[in-house]
N, C-alpha and C positions, 0 to 999 in steps of 0.2 A: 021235618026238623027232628032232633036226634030229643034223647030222655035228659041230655045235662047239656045241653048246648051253652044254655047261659050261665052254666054252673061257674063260684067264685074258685080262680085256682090259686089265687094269690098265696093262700096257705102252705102251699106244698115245697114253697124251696128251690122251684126250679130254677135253674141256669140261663141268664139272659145272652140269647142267642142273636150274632149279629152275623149281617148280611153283606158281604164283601161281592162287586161283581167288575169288570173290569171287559172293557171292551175295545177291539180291534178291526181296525182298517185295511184298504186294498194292498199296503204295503207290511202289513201284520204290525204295525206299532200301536199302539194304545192312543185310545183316542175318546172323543164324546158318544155317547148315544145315537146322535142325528147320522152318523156316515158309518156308522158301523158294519161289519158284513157278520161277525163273528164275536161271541163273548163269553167268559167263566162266569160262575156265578160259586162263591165261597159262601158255606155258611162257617161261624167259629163258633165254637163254643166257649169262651171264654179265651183263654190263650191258646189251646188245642183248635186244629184246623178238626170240622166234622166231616163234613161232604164237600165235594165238587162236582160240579157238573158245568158241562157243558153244550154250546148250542151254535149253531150257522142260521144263518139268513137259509130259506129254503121257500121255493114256490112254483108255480107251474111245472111240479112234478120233478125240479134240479134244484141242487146249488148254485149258487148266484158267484158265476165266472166273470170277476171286476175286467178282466183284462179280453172279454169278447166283445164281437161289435157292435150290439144291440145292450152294451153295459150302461151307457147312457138314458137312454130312455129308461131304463129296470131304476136307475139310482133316482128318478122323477116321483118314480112312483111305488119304491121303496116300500115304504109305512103300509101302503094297502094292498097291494099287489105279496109281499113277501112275510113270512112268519121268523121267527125262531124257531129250529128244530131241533130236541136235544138229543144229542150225537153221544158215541163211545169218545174215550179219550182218544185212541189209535187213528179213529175219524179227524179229529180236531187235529190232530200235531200233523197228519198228512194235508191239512188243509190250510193249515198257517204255513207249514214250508210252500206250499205253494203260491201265497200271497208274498214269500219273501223272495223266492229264488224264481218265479214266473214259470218253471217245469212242471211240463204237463202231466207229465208221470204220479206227479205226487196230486195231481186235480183226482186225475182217475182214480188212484186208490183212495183217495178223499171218496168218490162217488160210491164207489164197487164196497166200501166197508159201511156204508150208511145203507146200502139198499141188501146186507145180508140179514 
């Protein structure tokens, strides 16, 4: 445990930071939690956006390709089987065009930019 761990910060004035995250499906639209492959996570600092990040479902060493044959069973067992990983943006947008337009092209550079 740190020297101020419990220390009171309420004094300081800081800026109440919220948490904005937003998650996407096999078809890249926005959706709940439960089926998600892929999600942003915003924080704001007040009206000002701060950070972004982002993240893919990843496991067994890949990204989780909704549209391969064994996608079914993976979507079973989602939750334990698979993590969030957090990706570059360049990673993400090759990864969403590929859940909209199903080209593999953009799978690959989806993979090839996450494993440099």
């Amino acid at each position: 445990m740190g020297r101020h761990e419990n220390e009171d910060v309420s004094e300081l004035n800081l800026p109440q930071q919220n948490t904005r995250v937003c998650f996407f499906t096999a078809k890249g639209k926005q959706a709940n939690q439960n089926n998600a492959l892929a999600k942003t996570v915003e924080t704001l600092n007040g009206d000002d956006l701060f950070s972004k990040q982002f993240f893919i479902m990843y496991g067994r060493g890949e990204i989780i390709d909704p549209y391969s044959i064994d996608f079914g069973y993976s979507q079973k067992k989602l939750s334990s089987m698979y993590k969030y990983k957090k990706v570059s943006e360049k990673a993400f947008t090759q990864y969403q065009k590929y859940l909209e337009t199903k080209n593999r092209l953009y799978f690959t550079k989806a993979r090839r930019l996450i494993m440099e």
